[in-house]
Legacy VTK file of the C-alpha trace (Angstrom):
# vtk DataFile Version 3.0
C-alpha trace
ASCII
DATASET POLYDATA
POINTS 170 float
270.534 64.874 136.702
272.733 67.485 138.476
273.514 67.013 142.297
273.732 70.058 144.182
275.659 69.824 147.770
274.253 70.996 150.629
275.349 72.134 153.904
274.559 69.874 156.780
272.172 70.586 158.469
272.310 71.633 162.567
270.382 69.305 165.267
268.075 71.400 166.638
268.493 68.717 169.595
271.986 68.885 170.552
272.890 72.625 171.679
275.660 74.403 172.073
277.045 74.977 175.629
276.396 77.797 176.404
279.568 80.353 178.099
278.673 81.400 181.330
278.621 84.962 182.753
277.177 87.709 185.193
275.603 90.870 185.431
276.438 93.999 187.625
275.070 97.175 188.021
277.552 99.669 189.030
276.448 102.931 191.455
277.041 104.708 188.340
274.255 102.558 186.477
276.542 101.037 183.728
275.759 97.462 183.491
278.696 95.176 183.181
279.054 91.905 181.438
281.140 89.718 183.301
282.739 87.076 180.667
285.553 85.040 180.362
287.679 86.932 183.026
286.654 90.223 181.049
284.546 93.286 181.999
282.113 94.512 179.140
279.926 97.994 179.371
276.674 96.802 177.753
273.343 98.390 176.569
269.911 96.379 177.408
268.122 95.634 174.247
264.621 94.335 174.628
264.045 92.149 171.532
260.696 90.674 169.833
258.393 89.866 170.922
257.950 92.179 173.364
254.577 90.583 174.665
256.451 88.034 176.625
258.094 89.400 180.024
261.482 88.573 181.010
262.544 87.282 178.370
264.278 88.047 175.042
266.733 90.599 175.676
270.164 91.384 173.714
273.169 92.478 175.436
275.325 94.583 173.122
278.364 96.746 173.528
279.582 99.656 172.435
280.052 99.227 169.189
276.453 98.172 169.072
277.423 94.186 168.646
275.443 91.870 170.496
277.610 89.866 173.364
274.848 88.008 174.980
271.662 87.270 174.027
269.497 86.641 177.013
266.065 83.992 175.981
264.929 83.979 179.579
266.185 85.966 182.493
264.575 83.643 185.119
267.473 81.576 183.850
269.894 83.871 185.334
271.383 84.093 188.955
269.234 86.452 190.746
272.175 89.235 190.780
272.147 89.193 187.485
268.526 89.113 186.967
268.094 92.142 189.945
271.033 93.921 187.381
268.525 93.331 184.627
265.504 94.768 186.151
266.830 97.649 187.556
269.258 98.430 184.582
265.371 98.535 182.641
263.863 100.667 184.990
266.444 103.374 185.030
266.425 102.934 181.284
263.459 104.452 180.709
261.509 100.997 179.560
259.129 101.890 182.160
256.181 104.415 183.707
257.134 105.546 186.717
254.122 105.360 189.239
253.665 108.367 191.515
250.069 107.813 193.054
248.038 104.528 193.247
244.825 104.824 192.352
242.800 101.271 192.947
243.905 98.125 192.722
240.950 95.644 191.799
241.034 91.834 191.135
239.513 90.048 188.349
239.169 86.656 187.264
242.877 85.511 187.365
244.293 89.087 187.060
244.682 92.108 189.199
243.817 95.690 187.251
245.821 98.205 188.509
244.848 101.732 187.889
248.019 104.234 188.550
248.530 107.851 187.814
252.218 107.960 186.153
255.360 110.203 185.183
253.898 109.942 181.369
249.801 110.204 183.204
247.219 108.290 184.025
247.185 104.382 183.286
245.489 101.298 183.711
247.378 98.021 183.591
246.920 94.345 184.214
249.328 92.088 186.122
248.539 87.845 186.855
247.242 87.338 190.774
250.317 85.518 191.173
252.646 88.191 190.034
254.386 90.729 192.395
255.858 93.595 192.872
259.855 92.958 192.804
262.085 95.111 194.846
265.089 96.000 192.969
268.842 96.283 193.843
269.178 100.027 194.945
265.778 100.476 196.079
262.079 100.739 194.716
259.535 98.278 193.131
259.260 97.138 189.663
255.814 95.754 188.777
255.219 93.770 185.086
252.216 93.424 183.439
251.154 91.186 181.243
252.070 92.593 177.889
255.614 92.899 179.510
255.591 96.978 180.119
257.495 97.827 183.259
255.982 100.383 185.922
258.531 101.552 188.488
258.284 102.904 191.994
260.868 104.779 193.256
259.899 105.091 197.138
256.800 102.909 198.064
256.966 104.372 201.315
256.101 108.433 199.723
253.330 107.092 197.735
250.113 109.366 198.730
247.573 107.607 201.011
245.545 105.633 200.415
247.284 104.328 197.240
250.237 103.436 199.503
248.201 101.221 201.628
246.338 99.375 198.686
249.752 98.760 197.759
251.390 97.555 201.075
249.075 94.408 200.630
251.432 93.115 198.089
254.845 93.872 199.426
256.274 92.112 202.346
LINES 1 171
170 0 1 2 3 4 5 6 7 8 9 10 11 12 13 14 15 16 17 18 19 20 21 22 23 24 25 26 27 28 29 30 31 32 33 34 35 36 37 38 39 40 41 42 43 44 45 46 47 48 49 50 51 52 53 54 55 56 57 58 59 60 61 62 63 64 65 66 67 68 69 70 71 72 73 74 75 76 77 78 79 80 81 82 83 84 85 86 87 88 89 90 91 92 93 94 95 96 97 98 99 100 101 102 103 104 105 106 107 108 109 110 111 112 113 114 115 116 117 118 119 120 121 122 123 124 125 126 127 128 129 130 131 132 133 134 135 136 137 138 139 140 141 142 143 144 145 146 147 148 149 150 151 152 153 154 155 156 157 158 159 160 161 162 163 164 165 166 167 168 169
């Protein structure tokens, strides 16, 4: 009988600590990677599975190499996760919402039914979830297959849209 070594194998249990960092958005909308004293321009990568909001994201450079990988960004300091949302909204991972059209609720959701940049839409959100406001102005609403809708100016939203609306904003 021939023996064949093996590598060991890792404990799933016992993880790796983790480097800390932060996110900024600058007014110029490059998103910065604050590490280990450095600044890093990075790209927002949403990874797989995209059915699963906030979460999964890769942070990569310019080269295209990954320097953070981001499992949940409710994990994050709320800077960082504000840097995150917005950095996806100007992105273009998003509709941008210019008219409400009705806003009904359902059995644990709320249907939303918006006329967009890219037309008209109809999207589901939990009753629990919100609309976010995001660093540098604007709203940024997730449904539940984790596809962004963005408004730029609640306040310019046509009547009566902007009122349906207003009941879910502070």
């Amino acid at each position: 009988m021939h023996l064949v070594k093996t590598a060991p194998l890792l404990d799933p249990v016992k993880k790796k600590e983790e480097k800390k960092f932060s996110l900024v958005l600058e007014r110029d909308g490059d998103l910065l990677l604050l590490k280990n004293g450095k600044k890093i321009k990075v790209n927002i990568k949403p990874c797989f599975p995209w059915s699963t909001p906030g979460k999964y994201f890769s942070l990569v450079n310019k080269d295209g190499e990954e320097e953070v990988f981001v499992a949940n960004s409710r994990s994050l300091d709320q800077a960082s996760k504000n840097a995150i949302d917005q950095s996806l909204a100007e992105a273009g991972f998003s509709f941008t919402i210019k008219k409400i059209l009705k806003i009904e609720e359902e059995f644990e959701l709320r249907r939303w039914w918006v006329e967009t940049a890219q037309g008209e839409r109809q999207f589901q959100t939990k009753l629990l979830d919100w609309p976010r406001e995001i660093q540098g102005g604007g709203l940024l609403i997730q449904d539940v297959h984790g596809d962004l809708f963005y408004i730029k100016d609640p306040a310019k939203l046509p009547l009566p849209g902007r009122d349906k609306l207003s009941a879910f904003i502070d």
